[in-house]
C-alpha positions in Angstrom: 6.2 -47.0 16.2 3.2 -44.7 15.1 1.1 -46.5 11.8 -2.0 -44.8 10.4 -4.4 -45.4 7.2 -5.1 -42.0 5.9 -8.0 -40.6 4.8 -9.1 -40.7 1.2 -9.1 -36.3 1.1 -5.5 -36.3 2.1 -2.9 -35.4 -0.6 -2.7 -37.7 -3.3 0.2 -39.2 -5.8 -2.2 -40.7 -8.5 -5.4 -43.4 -8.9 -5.0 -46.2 -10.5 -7.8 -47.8 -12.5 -8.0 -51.0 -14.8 -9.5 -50.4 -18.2 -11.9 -53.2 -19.1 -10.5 -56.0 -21.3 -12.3 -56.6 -24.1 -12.5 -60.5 -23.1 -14.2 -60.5 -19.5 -17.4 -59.7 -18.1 -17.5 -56.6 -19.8 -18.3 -58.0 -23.2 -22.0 -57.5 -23.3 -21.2 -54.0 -22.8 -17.6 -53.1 -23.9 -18.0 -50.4 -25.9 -20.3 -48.7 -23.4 -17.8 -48.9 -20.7 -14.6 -48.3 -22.7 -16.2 -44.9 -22.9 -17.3 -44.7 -19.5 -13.7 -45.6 -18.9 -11.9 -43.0 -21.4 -14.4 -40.1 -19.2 -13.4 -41.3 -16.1 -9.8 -41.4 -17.1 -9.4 -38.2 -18.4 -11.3 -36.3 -15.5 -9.1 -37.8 -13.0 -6.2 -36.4 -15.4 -7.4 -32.8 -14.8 -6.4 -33.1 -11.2 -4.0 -35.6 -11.3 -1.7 -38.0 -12.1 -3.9 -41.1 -13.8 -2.3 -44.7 -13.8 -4.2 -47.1 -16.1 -3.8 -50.9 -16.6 -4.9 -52.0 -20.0 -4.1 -55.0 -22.2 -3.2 -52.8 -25.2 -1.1 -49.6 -24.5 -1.1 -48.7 -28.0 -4.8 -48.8 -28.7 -5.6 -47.3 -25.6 -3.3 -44.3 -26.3 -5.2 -44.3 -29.7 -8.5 -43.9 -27.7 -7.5 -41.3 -25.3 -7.6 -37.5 -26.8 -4.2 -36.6 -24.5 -2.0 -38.5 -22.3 -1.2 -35.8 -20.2 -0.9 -36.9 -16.4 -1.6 -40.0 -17.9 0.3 -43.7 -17.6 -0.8 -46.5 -19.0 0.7 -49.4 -17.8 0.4 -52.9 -19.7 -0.8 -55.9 -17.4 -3.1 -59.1 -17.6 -5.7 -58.9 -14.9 -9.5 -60.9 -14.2 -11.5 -57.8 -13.5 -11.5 -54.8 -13.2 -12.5 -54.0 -9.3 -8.8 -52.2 -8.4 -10.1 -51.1 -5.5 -10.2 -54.7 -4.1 -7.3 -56.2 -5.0 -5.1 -53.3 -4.9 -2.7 -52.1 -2.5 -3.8 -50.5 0.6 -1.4 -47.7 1.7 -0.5 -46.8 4.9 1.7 -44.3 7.2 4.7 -46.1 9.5 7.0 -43.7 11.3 5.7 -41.1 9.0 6.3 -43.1 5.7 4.7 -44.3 3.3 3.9 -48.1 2.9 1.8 -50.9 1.0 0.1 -53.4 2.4 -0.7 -56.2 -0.3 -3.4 -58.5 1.3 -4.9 -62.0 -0.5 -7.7 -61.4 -3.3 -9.4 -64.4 -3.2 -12.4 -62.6 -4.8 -15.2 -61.6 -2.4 -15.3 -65.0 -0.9 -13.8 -67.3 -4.4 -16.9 -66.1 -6.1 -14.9 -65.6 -9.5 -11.3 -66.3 -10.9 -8.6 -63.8 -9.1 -5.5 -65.4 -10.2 -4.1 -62.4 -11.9 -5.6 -59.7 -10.0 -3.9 -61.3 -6.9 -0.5 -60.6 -8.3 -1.2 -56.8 -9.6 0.1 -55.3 -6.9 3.7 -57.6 -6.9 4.2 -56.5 -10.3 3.5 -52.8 -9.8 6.6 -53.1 -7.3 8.8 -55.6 -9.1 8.7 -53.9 -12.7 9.0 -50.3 -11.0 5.8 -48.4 -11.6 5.0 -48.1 -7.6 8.2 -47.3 -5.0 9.0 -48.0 -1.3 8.2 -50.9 0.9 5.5 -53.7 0.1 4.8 -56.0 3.0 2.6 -58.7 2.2 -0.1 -60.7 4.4 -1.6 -64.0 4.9 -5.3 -62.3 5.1 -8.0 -61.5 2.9 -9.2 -58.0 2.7 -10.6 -56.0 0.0 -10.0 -51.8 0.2 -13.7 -51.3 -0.7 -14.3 -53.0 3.1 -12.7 -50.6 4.9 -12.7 -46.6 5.2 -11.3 -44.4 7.4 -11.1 -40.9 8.8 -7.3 -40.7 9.1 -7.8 -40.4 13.0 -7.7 -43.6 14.1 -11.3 -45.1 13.2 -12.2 -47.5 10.4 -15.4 -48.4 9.5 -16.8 -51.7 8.1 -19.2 -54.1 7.8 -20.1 -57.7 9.8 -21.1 -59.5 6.7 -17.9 -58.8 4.7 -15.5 -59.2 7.9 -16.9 -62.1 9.2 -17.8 -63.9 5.7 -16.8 -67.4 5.7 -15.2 -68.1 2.7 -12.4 -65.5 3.7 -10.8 -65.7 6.8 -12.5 -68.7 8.6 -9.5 -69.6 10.4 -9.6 -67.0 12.3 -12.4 -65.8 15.4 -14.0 -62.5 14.9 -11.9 -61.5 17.8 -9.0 -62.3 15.6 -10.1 -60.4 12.4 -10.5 -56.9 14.6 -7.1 -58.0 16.4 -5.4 -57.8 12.8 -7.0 -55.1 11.8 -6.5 -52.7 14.5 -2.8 -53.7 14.6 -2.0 -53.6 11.1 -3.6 -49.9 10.6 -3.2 -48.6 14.3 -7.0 -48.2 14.8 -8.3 -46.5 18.0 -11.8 -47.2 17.4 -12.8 -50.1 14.6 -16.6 -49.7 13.9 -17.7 -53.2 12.1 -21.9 -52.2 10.9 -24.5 -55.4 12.0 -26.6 -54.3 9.1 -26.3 -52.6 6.0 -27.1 -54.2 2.3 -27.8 -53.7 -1.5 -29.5 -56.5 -3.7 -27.2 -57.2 -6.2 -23.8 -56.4 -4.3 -21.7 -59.4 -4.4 -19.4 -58.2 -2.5 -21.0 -58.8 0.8 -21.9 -55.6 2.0 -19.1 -53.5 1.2 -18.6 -50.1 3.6 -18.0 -48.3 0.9 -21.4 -48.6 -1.0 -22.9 -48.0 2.7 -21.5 -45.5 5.0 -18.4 -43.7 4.5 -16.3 -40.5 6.4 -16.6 -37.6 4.3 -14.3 -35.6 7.1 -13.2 -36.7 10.7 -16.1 -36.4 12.4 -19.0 -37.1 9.4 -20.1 -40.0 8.3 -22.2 -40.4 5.0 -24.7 -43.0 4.4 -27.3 -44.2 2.1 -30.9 -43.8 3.9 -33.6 -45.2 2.0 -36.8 -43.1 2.1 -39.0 -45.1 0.2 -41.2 -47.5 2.7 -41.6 -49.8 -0.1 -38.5 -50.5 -1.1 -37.1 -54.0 -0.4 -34.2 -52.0 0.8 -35.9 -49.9 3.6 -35.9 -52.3 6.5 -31.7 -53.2 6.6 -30.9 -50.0 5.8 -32.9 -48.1 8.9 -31.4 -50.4 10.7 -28.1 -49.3 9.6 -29.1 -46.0 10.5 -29.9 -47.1 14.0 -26.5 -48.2 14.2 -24.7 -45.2 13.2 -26.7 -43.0 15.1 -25.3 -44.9 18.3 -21.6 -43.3 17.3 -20.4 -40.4 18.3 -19.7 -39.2 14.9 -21.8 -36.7 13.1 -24.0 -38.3 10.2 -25.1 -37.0 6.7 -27.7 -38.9 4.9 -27.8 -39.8 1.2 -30.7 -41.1 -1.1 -30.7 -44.6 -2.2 -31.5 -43.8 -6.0 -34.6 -45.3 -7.4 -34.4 -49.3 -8.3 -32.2 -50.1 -11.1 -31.9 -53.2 -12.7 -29.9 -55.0 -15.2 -30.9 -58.1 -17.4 -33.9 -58.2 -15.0 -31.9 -57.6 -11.3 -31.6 -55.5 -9.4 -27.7 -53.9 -9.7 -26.6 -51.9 -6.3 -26.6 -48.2 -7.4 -25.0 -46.1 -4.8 -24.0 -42.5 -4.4 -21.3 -43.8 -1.6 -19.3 -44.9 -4.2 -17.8 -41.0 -4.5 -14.0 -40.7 -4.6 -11.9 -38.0 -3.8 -8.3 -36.4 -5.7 -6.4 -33.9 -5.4 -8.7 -30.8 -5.5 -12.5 -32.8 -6.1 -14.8 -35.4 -5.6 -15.8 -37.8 -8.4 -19.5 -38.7 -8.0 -21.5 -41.3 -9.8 -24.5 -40.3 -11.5 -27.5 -42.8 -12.6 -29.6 -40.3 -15.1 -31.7 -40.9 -11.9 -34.1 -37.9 -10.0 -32.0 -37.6 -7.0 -28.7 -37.0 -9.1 -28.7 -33.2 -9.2 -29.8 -32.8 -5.4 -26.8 -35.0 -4.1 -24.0 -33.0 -6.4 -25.3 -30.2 -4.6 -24.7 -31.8 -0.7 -20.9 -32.5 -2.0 -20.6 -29.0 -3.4 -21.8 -28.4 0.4 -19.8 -30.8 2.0 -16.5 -29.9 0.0 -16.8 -25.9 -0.8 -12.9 -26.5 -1.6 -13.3 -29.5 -4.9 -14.6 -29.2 -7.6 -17.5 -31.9 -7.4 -17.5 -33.3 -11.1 -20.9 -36.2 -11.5 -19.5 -38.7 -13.6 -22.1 -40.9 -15.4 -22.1 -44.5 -14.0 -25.0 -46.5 -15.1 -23.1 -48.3 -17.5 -20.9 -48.8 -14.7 -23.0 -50.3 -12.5 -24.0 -53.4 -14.5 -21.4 -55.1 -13.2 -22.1 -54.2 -9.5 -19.7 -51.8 -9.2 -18.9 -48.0 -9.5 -16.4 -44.8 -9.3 -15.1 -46.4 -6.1 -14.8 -49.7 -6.9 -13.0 -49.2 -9.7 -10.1 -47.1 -8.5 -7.1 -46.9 -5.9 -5.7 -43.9 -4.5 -2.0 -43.8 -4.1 -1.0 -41.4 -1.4 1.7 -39.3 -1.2 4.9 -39.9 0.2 5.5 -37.2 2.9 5.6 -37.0 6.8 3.0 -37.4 8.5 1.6 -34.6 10.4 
């Protein structure tokens, strides 16, 4: 039996993204990030299929200029934060599969009743095909990444958090994990943190595989940042795998309602023929589009505008699942 995670630049069947209700977090910003929304929507549409969860199918259609490659699918949900309570796809005997894991969000930090069940439905009323397998563990996609090779990286302080999986030992959470996925190497980071992340470090605001053998991270180069410290640390770390490593500027502090929020360029994600980068009208915005267009001569590296975004601690990442597609697996 041969199981493997792919890697997020291998051929994709859609992203799926959950467009902000208008009664949640959001609300001290909704317009704002309905438009945020309707751009990242409809750039994701240009490469390839786009499913959306909204409470109004109709007045979402309304907003959209085209539903081409477009499906809006109609379904309560808490947040917005797909990428952590959605299904994780995998590869078993050259299938494709869904693993569906607990939400219990980022350690019962907020309500995650309906986001819990999102993936369930997606299977039961038909919008998402083949085999679901659920588990009795709590893991959020935005705490894992992989090279589709056999490693996953992740971090200590989201692994090992109390409030997830503290009936199990440390030994125990890397047990599952490199059974469930089929790892060969599982790289869990000591270090690694953003003020204003509440999601306990998350690997992919950090350091993530941008192909088998690279690893991105954020490197802080201001000395003065409160930031500096834990992230060369970080650094240290990586730099003690054998992997090749591409550095990324933290962008200068922003802050929201007087804190800090965790602006990242990690929080990238790749489609079908580009890279979807965040952007934070920030000075080092134009200089890291240009190391993607480097690092991926084959996409189309399209800066997407996330400051909005980032309010609520989150970005492109965050706020998205890919959906793989259902070949063999070479």
């Amino acid at each position: 039996m041969k199981i493997r995670i792919p890697a997020e630049w291998e051929e994709q069947e859609a992203l799926i993204v959950v467009f902000p209700p208008k009664q949640s977090d959001w609300a001290h910003s909704i317009e704002e990030i309905h438009q945020t929304y309707l751009t990242f929507i409809t750039t994701i549409a240009r490469f390839q299929k786009c499913m959306v969860i909204c409470e109004d199918k109709k007045a979402l259609a309304n907003l959209l200029p085209t539903l081409q490659n477009i499906e809006l699918i109609q379904m309560p949900t808490n947040d917005t934060w797909i990428r952590d309570f959605g299904g994780i796809n995998i590869y078993k005997n050259h299938k494709r599969r869904t693993y569906d894991f607990i939400f219990n969000a980022w350690g019962n930090k907020f309500e995650a009743n309906l986001d819990n069940s999102v993936t369930r439905q997606l299977f039961e009323e038909g919008y998402l095909e083949g085999k679901l397998k659920s588990f009795d563990f709590v893991l959020e996609g935005g705490s894992i990444d992989s090279n589709g090779h056999g490693v996953m990286l992740s971090t200590a302080y989201c692994l090992y958090e109390q409030n997830r999986n503290s009936h199990l030992s440390k030994k125990k959470i890397r047990q599952t994990l490199v059974e469930l996925f089929g790892l060969k190497e599982l790289i869990v980071l000591e270090h690694g943190a953003l003020m204003g992340d509440d999601t306990d470090s998350h690997i992919d605001t950090l350091a993530r595989f941008i192909n088998k053998n690279t690893i991105a991270y954020v490197k802080c180069y201001d000395k003065n940042d409160e930031h500096y410290k834990e992230l060369r640390k970080m650094e240290k770390e990586l730099q003690k795998t054998d992997f090749h490593l591409l550095p990324l500027p933290l962008p200068s502090a922003k802050y929201f309602n007087n804190h800090r929020i965790p602006a990242t360029y990690m929080n990238f994600v790749l489609i079908n023929n580009a890279v979807l980068v965040p952007t934070y009208s920030d000075a080092y915005d134009k200089e890291v589009l240009a190391i993607f267009e480097r690092c991926f001569p084959d996409r189309e590296v399209v800066g997407i505008e996330a400051s909005v975004l980032i309010r609520e601690h989150g970005s492109l990442h965050c706020a998205s699942m890919n959906i793989y597609k259902e070949r063999d697996d070479a």
